[in-house]
N, C-alpha and C positions, 0 to 999 in steps of 0.2 A: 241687309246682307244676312242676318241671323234669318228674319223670315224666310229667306232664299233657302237658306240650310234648312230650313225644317220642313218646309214643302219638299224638295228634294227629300231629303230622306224617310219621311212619309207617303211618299209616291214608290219608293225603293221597296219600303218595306210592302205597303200593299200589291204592285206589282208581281213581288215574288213571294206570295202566301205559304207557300208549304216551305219554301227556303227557310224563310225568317220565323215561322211552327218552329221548327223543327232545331230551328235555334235557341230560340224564346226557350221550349221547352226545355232542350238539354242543359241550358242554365239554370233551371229552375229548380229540375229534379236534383242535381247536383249543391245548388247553393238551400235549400230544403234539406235534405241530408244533411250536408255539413251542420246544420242550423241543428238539428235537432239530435246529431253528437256532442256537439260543441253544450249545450241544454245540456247535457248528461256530466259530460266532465268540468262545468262549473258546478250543477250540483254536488258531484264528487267532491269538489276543493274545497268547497265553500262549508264543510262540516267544522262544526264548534266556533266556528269565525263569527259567533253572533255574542259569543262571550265578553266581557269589557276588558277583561284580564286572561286572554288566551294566552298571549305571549309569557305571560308570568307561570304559568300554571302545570305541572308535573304530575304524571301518576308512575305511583313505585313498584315497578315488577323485579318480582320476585323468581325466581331462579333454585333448583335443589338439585346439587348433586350428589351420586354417591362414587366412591372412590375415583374420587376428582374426574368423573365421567357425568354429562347434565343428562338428567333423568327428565325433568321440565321447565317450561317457562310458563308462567302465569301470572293472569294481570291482577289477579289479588294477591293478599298478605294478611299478616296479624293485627288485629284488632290495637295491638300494644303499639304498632310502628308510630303512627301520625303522629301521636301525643308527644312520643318519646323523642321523633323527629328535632318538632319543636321545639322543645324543651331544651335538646341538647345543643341545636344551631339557629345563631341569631339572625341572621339572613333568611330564612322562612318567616314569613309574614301571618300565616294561616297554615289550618289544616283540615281537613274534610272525612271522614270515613262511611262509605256509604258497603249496606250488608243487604243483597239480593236473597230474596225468598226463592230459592230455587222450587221449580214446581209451579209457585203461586200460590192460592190458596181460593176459598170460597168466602164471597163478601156478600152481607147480608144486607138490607134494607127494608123494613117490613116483610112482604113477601117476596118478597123479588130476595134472588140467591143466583150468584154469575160465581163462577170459575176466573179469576183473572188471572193473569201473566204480570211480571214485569215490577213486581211490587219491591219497591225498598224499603228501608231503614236506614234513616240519613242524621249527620248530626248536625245542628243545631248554626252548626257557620255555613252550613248547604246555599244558603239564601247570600250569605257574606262573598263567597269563592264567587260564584256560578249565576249567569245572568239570565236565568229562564226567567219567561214574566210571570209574574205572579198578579193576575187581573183580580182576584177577591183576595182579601187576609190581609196582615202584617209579615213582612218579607223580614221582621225582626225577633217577633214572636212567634210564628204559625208552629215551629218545631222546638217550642222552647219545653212545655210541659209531656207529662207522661198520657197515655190513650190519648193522642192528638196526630190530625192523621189530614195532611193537603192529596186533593183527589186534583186528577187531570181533567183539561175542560171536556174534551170528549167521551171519557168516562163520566163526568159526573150527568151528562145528560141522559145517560144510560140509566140510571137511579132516580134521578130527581126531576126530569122533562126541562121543563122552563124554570123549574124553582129554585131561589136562592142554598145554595147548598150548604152555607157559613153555619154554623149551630148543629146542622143534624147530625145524627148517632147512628155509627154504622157499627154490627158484628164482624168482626174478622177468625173464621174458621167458627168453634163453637164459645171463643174465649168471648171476656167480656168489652162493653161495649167501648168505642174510640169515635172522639167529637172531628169533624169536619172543621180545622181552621184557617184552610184558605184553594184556592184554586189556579192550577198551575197550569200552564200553557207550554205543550212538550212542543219543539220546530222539529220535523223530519232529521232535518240535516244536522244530528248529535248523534255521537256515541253510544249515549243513553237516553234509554227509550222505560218513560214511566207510565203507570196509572195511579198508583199509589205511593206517595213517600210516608212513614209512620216514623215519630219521631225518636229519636235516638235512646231515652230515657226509656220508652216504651220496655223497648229491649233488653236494659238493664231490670224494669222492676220483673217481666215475666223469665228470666234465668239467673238473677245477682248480678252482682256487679265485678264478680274473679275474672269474668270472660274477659273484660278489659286489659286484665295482666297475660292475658293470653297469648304465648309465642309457641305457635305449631297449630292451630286452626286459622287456616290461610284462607280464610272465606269474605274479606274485608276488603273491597277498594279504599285505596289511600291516597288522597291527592295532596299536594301542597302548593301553595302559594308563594314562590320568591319573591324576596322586595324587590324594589326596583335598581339593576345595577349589578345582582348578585349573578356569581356565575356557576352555570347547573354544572360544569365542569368539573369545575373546583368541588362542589358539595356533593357532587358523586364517586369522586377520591376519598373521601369521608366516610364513607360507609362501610367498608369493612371493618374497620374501629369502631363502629357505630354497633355493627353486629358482636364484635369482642366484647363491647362492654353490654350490650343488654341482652345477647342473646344464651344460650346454653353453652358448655364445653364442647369444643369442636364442632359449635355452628359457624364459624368461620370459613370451614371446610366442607362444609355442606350447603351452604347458601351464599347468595350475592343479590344483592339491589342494585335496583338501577333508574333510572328518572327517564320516563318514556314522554315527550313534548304536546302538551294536549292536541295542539290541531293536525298531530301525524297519527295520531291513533287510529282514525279512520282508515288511513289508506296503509300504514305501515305498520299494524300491528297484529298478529294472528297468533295468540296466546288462546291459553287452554284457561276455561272461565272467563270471556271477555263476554263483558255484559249484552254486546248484540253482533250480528254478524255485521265483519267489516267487508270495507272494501281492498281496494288490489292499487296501490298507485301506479305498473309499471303497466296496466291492463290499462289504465286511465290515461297515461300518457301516450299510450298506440292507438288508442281511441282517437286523439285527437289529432296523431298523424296520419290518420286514417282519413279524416276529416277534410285534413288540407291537400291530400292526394287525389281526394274526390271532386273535391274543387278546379287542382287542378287540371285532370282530366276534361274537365266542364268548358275549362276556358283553353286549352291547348284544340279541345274539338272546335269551338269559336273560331280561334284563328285557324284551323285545317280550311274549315268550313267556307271563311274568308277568300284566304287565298285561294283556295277551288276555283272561286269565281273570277281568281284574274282577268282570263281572256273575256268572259261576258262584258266585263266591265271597261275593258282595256279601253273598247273607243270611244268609251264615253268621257272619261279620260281624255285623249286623246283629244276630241272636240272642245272638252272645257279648256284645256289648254292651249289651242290654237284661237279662241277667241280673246287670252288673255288671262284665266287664272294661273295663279301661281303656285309652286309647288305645299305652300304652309294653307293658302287657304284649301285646297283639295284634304290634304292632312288633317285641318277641322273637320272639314266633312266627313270623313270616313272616323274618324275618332268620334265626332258628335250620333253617328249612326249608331257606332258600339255603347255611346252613354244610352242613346233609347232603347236600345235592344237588352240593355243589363238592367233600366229600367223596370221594363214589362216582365224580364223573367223574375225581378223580385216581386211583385206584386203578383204571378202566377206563384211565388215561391211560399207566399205567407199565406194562398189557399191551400198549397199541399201540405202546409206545415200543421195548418189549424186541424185539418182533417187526418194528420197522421197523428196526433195524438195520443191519440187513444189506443191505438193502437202498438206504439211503441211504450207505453205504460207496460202494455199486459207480457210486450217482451222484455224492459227490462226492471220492471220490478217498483219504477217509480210514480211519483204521484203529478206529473206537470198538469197544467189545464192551460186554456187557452190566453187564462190572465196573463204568461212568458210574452203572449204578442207583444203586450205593452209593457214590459219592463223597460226602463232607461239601458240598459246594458244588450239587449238582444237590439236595440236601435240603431247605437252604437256601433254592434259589432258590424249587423247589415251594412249601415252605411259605408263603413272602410273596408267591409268584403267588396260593394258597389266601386269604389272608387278604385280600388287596389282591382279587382277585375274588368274595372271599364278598361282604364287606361293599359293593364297588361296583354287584353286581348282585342283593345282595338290600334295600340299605337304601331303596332307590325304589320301588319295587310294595309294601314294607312300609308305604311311607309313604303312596302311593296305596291300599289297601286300608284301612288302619286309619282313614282319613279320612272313610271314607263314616258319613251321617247316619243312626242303626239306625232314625228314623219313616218317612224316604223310603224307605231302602233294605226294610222290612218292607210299605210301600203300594204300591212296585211303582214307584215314583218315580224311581229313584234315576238320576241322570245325570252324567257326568264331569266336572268342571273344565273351562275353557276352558282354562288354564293345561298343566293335564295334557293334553287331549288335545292340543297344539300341540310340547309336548315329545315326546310319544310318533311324533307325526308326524316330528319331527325328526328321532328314535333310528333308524324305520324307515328314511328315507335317509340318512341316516349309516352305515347298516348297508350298503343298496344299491348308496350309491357307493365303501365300501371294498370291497366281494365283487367287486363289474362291474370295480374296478380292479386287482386280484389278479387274476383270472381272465382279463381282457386282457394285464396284462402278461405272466401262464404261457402264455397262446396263443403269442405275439409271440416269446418267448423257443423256443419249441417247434418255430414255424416258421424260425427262425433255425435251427435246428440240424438240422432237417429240410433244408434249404436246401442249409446246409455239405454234409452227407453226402452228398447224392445229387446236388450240383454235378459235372457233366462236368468231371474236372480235367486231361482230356486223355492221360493214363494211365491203365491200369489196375492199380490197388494190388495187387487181389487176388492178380495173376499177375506185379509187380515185384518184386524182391527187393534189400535193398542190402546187402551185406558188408564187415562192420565188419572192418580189419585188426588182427591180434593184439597188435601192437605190438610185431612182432617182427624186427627187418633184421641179417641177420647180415652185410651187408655195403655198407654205405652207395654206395659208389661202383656195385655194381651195383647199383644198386635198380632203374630201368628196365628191363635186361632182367630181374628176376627177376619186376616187374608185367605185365610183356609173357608173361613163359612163366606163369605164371598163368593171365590172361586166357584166353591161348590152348588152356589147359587145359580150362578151364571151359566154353568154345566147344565143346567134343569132346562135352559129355554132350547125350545125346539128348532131356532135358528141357530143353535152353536152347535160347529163340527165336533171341536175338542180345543 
């Protein structure tokens, strides 16, 4: 009998070639789509989730008003908070302070000299807290001494090729030199985005060690570690006491901490000084019912599609049931038709996907490749969009075709439900007013950005240029005239306007 079914609807399907195209496809583009939003807003979620102690983990923002009006919010703080943190509450397990090189600076290697970004100063429990790998070094020592400096693995091939990087000696600006001890492996999907971490000490020996009592240079990420149990509730009631006692007179009144949850930073945090641009969770979460709207469009057209075919189908119907089948086995068959037909669009769906890649990289900014094919989670998810789509959009036109009466439907009789055709009316605008609202809001969005780009900004980009400094002063007190003889340099070439 199953062979029955499958001849049957293999004969179905090749008989009516451009029907079942035409099917095939608009599953496919649809369940493809979905796929490759859906790609998007896991990697959205999935930031800092690689941590072993995410759950335990807080960063302290800081907050400054003046007459009790907030002037800012920002994700650093004082060098003094972590320590003091600790010190003062026993429910903190750890504490972390990590100090961005705003700028970057210029790192040397024999001859080679790069500009980088992204450079920290981290202390010394960096490796304790936070569970980036560390594939060369000791994750106990690497940040323990002074000019001691872990490079990223894709940075350090920039330097050293194939070569072991452990022992070598790099410049940092024109100071002196800092040893390589160990090699860090940054994942996209963090907060923080390194090439260089230098170690905490470092920092102390080239400014002393006063900055550390420092309350009012707020250039310090601070994270901490809860034990396990502790409630961040509770210990964020604590803080204004916290600030009475270690802060200045009337920093009470001008400041407030507060304990931001590491794996919401990403999507819910948009502070002033945040180590890299976040994301948006409420953009994240439309994304993905964006996703399933498109889906279901995909398969409410399925069933249109279906039921269209009523009457073609009607005496066929009609004949199998006057020979003897019954209404459940007709039911398989028009359901087992919808499993082959959600079949082939998935497997049309994982060529559109492969091949859209690259493409939706360049529009939203990430890095997928085609390794997602094979994830255990994109399997997964295919399978139960499969199953939750076969059965959605074939168990209705199963139901409507296997219904028809084979005397009417053999006399030429045969006419729909009032029921059914009021639902089918439904499906069709339901269908029209999710597509007209997709398709309106990509206009909308398109002209927004068409808008951005070709806005008179008053300048011309094309032919601006702005010049990032090295971070390099070898002599603080001149610095003006050495921006001035610069300047004045850069005036002399025959390609500068002004």
């Amino acid at each position: 009998m199953l062979r029955n079914y499958l001849l049957t609807t293999f004969r179905n399907i090749i008989r009516r070639k451009g029907f079942s195209a035409l099917n095939i496809l608009g599953l496919s583009i649809g369940l493809a789509s979905s796929l490759l939003i859906l790609q998007y807003v896991k990697d959205e979620l999935s930031y800092d989730d690689f941590h072993e102690n995410a759950e335990h983990i807080y960063r302290v923002q800081y907050d400054a008003y003046r007459d009790k009006e907030l002037v800012f919010q920002c994700a650093t703080a004082f060098p003094k908070v972590g320590p003091a943190l600790k010190a003062e509450f026993p429910e903190i397990q750890n504490t972390c302070r990590l100090y961005l090189r705003y700028g970057g600076g210029v790192i040397r290697y024999n001859d080679i000299s790069i500009k980088e970004d992204n450079i920290f100063t981290v202390d010394k429990s960096f490796f304790e807290m936070f569970s980036y790998p560390l594939i060369a070094g000791d994750r106990n020592t690497a940040l323990e001494d002074a000019n001691t400096a872990v490079i990223e693995e894709q940075t350090a091939k920039k330097y050293f090729g194939d070569e072991d990087p452990i022992g070598k000696r790099i410049r940092f600006g024109n100071r002196e030199e800092y040893e390589i001890t160990g090699v860090l492996r940054s994942p996209e999907n963090s907060h923080l985005k390194f090439t260089f971490l230098f170690s905490y000490p470092t920092l102390t020996t080239l400014i002393g060690r006063d900055f550390e009592e420092a309350w009012g240079w707020y250039d310090f990420y601070n994270y901490i570690h809860l034990k396990p149990g502790a409630d961040p509730a509770a210990l964020e009631a604590k803080l204004p006491a916290f600030i009475q006692k270690y802060g200045r007179e009337g920093d009470a009144d001008r400041m407030k901490f507060s304990l931001q949850h590491l794996p919401d930073i990403h999507l819910y945090s948009n502070l002033i000084q945040e180590a890299r641009v976040n994301g948006d969770g409420r953009s994240v979460y439309f994304l993905m019912i964006i996703a399933l709207f498109i889906l279901g469009i995909a398969w409410v057209n399925y069933i249109n599609l279906a039921t269209a075919r009523a009457v073609e189908r009607a005496k066929e119907v009609g004949v199998r049931k006057a020979i003897g089948a019954g209404r459940t086995q007709l039911m398989a068959q028009f359901v087992g038709e919808a499993f082959i037909l959600n079949l082939a669009a998935v497997a049309v769906a994982f060529v559109l996907l492969s091949l859209a890649i690259p493409f939706f990289n360049s529009l939203s900014g990430k890095t997928l490749t085609n390794s997602i094919l094979f994830e255990p989670s994109l399997w997964y998810a295919v399978a139960g969009l499969f199953v939750v789509g076969s059965v959605l959009s074939g168990v209705y036109p199963a139901f409507v075709l296997s219904s028809y009466k084979p005397v009417k439907v053999l006399k030429g009789s045969m006419s729909g439900s009032r029921e059914g055709l009021l639902l089918r009316k439904v499906l069709v605008v339901v269908q029209f007013v999710f597509s007209v609202g997709l398709i309106a809001g990509t206009m909308i969005v398109y002209q927004q950005l068409r808008y951005m780009q070709n806005r008179d900004l008053g300048v011309d980009i094309g032919q601006t240029l702005v010049i990032n400094s090295p971070g390099v002063v070898a002599d603080r007190n001149n610095y003006p005239s050495q921006y001035n003889a610069f300047k004045n340099e850069i005036q002399r070439h025959p390609s500068v306007k002004k």
